[in-house]
N, C-alpha and C positions, 0 to 999 in steps of 0.2 A: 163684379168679377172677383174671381175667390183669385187669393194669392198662392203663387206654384215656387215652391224650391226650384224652378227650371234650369238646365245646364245652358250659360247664354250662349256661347258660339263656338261651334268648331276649328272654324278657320281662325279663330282669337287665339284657341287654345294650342291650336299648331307654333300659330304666331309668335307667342309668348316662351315656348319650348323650345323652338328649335331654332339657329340661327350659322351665317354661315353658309357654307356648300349643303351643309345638310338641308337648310328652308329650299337653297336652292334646285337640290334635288327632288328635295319633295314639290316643290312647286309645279317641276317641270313634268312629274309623274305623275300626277293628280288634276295641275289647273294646264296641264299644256303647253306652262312656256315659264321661263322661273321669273319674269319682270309682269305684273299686272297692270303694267304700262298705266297705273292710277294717276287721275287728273285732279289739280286742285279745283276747289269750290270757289265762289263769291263768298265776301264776308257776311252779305244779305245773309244767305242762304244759313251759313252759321249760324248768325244770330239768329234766323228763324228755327234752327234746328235747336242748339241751345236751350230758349225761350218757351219751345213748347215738346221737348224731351222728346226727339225724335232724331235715328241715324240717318247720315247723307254720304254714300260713297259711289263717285265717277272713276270708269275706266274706260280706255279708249281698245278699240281692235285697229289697230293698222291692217289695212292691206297692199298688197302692191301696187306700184304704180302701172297706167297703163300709157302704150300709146297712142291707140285707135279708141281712147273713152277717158272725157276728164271720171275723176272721182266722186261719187254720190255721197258724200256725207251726211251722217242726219244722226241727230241725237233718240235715243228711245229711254223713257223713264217705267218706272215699276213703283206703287204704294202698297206696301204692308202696313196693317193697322190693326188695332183693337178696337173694340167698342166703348162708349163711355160712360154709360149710363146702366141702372142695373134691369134687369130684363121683365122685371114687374113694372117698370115706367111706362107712362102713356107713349103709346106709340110715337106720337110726335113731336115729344121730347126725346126721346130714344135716335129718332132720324135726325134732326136738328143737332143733338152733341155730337155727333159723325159730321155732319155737313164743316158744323166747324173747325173739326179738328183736320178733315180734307181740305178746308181751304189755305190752311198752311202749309202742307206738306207740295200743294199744286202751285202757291204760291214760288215755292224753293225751287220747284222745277223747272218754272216759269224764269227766275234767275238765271238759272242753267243752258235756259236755250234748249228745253225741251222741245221736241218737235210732236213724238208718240208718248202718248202716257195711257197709261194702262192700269186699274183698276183691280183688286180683289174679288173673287167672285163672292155676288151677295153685299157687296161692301157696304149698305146703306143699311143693312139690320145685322142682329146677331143669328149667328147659322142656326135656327131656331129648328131645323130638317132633321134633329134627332129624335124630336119629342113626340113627334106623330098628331099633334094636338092644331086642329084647325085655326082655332083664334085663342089669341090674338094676332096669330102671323100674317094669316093671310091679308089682314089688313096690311103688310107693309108690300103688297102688290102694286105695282100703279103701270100706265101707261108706257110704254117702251118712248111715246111721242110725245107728248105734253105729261108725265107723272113729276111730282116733287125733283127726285135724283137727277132726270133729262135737265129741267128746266135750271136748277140750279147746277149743272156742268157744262151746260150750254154757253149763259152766262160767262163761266169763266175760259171755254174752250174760247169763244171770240177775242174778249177779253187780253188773253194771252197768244191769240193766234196759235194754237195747238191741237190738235188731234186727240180725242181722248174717246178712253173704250169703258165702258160702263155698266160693268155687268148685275143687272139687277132682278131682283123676282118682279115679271112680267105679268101683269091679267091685261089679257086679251077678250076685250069687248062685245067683239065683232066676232067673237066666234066662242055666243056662250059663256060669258066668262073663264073661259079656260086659262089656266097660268102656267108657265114656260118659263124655265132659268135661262136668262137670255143675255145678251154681250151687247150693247147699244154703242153703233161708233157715230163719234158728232166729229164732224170737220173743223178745221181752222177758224171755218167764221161762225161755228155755232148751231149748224145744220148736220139735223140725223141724216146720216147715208145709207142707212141702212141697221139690220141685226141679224146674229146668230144665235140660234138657240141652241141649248146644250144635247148634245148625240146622244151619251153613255149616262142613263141614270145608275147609280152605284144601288146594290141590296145587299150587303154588308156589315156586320156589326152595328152599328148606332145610327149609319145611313139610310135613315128610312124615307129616303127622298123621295120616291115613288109615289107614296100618301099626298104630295103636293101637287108634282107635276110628272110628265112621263116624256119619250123621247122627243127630239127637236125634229121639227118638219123642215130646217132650211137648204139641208142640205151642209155641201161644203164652201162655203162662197168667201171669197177673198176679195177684198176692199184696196179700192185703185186710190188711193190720197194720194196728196202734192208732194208726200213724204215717201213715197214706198207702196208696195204691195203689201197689204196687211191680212190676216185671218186670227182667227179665238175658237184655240181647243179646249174649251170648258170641263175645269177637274177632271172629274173621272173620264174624257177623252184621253189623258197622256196613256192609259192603260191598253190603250188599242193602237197599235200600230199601223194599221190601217187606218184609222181615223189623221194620220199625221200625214199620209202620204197620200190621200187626195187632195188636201190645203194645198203641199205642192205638186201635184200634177194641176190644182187649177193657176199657178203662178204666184204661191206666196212668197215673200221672200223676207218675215216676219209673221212668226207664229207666237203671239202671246197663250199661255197659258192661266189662267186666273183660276185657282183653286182654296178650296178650305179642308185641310186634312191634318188630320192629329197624330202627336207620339203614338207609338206602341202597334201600331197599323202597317203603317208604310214608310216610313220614314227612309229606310236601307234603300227605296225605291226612289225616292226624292230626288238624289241627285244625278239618277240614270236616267230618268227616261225623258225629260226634256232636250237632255244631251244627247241622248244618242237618236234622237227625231231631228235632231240638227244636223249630226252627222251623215244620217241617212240620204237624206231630203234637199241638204244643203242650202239650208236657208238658216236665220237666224231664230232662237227661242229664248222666251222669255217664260220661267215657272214663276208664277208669285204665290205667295201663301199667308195666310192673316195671320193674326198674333193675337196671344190672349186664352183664357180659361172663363169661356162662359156659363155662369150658372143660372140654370131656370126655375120658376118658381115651383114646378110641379115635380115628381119621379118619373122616368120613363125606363122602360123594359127593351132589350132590344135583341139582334138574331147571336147575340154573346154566349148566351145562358148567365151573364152576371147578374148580379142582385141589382135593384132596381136604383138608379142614381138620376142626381139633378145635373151633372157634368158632366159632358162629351168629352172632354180630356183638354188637351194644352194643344193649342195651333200653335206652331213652332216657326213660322214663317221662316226664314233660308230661303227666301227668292235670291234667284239667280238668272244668269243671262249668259247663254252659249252662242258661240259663232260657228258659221257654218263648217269649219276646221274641228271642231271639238272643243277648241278652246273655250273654257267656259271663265268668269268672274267668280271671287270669295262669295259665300251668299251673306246675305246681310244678317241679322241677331235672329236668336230663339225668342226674344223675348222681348223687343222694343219694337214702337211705328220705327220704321224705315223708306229712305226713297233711297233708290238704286239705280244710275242713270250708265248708261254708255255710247263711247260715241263708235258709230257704224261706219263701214264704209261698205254702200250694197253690194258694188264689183266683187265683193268675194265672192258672193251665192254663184256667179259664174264662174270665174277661177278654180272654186275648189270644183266644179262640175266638172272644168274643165280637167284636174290634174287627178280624180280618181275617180270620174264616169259612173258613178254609183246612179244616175239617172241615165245614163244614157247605154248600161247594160241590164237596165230589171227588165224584166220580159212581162209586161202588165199586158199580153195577148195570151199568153200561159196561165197568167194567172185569172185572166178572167175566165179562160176555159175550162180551169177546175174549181173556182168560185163557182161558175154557173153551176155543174154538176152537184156539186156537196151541197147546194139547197135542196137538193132535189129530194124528194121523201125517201125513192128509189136510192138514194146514192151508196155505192160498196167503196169502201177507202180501198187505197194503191197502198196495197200490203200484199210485198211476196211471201208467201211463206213456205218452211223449210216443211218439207213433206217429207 
């Protein structure tokens, strides 16, 4: 990995500036509420962070109390990470220096009383989807059910008794070899329950994802754990708003987000749109984003028009986690692994349904009536126009 001048954190750098009424205005203008009601770690956890140069920051969301329903609490984690090795490595040295730098980071969270953890998209190789160049990537495919990644987070999902979601490049056997950017969630004890595959392939500047794999066939489907209603809106789904609001119309009430996107792109977009899919929707979101500047060994060209380079740019990682209020957490470093944990309390997702009905005045009979129409080849847009 090439080294970046990178700017480490936003929320450091507020931090650092402003203090007083003023942090506390801005807090309340920005994150929602001026207390980030931040919760101390385990000293484990520390010294595992410490130890292996990685940030660990807990917040909790209160909600109110009820009194026709105890409280759901549950913890949910997030891993941003870089790669370790450099990208001319044998593949399975390449996988293996991630495995272990993942089993620290799982381990801290497992301190924590993790219940959901959640994964990076891709997180077992380098987002290699710029280069257009089949192998050696495609080697880092495997099995959604028995591949390298499952079987070694299986392992520790039991292990830990934790839920964990796993989003890995998929080759699909049984149909062809075909391969899918897919979300693998294994339960508590260790058992896949299922996956989703990614909706929204990006063609974009250096995103030449399409060369890999192309839309997800799963659908929207939401994962019933011991923990919660779960869903995984894969990267370039946060861009679609619609893609947010069938997770909850099928009952999510936890939408992780696992993405890999670079400075100079979207960044300005970053800290909107998993927010405001929360607001929307009234469920919980979690954006994660990697970290790191990987270089390949070859040049690639892309829909830019810039001159031909071995670097996609800086993953800037700022995962973050919003509650179904708006309120959202500090996001963690531009530029360190980080785990990012909070504690939930699900009664919100109704609560807040209940005190601004944002679900329960969409008119998704309206809307499917002029969705049905505007496929239509036939279709004339509702445009009056002034004659």
């Amino acid at each position: 990995m090439a080294a970046t001048p990178e700017f480490p954190s936003l929320d450091k750098l507020i931090t650092s500036t402003l203090s007083g009424n003023e942090l506390n205005e801005y807090n309340r203008i920005h994150y929602g509420r001026t207390n980030h009601h931040q919760l101390s770690n385990t000293k484990e956890s520390s010294d595992l962070a410490e130890k292996h140069k990685f940030d660990i920051a807990l917040y909790d969301f209160p909600a109110n109390k009820e009194e026709t329903r105890s409280p759901r609490i549950v913890r949910i984690g997030a891993i941003q990470h870089s790669i370790t090795n450099a990208t001319d490595n044998p593949i399975a040295e390449q996988r293996q220096g991630i495995f272990n730098k993942i089993r620290n980071l799982i381990e801290a969270a497992a301190n924590e009383n993790v219940n959901i953890l959640c994964l990076q998209e891709a997180w077992s190789m380098p987002f290699a989807f710029c280069t257009r160049e089949k192998y050696p990537w495609c080697e880092f495919a495997e099995s959604a059910l028995e591949g390298p990644s499952t079987l070694f987070l299986k392992e520790l999902a039991a292990k830990f008794g934790m839920v964990i979601i796993s989003p890995i490049l998929e080759r699909d056997e049984a149909h062809g070899d075909t391969i899918w950017n897919t979300a693998v969630v294994i339960n508590e004890t260790g058992k896949v329950i299922g996956k989703h595959r990614k909706n929204h392939i990006p063609r974009v500047g250096d995103f030449n994802e399409s060369t890999y794999y192309f839309e997800g066939n799963t659908g929207h489907p939401v994962f019933e754990t011991n923990f919660g209603k779960i869903a995984i809106n894969i990267c370039y789904g946060r861009h679609h708003p619609l893609n947010w609001l069938m997770f909850g119309i099928n009952g999510a009430e936890i939408v992780f987000n696992p993405s890999a996107t670079v400075s100079g792109l979207s960044e300005h977009l970053w800290p909107v749109e998993a927010r405001n899919a929360a607001i929307a929707n009234s469920y919980y979101t979690c954006a994660i984003n990697r970290v790191g500047t990987e270089k390949f060994p070859n040049e690639f060209t892309s829909g830019d028009g810039k001159p031909a380079h071995k670097e996609f740019g800086h993953f800037y990682g700022s995962s973050y986690i919003t509650a179904p209020d708006g309120v959202r957490t500090p996001g963690l470093s531009r530029v360190r692994d980080g785990l990012l944990i909070s504690q939930i309390d699900l009664n919100m997702c109704r609560q807040i349904r209940d005190k601004w009905g944002f679900t329960m005045t969409q008119r998704l009979n309206l809307y499917a009536e002029s969705l049905n129409d505007a496929v239509k080849h036939d279709y004339k847009q509702q445009i009056i126009r002034n004659n």
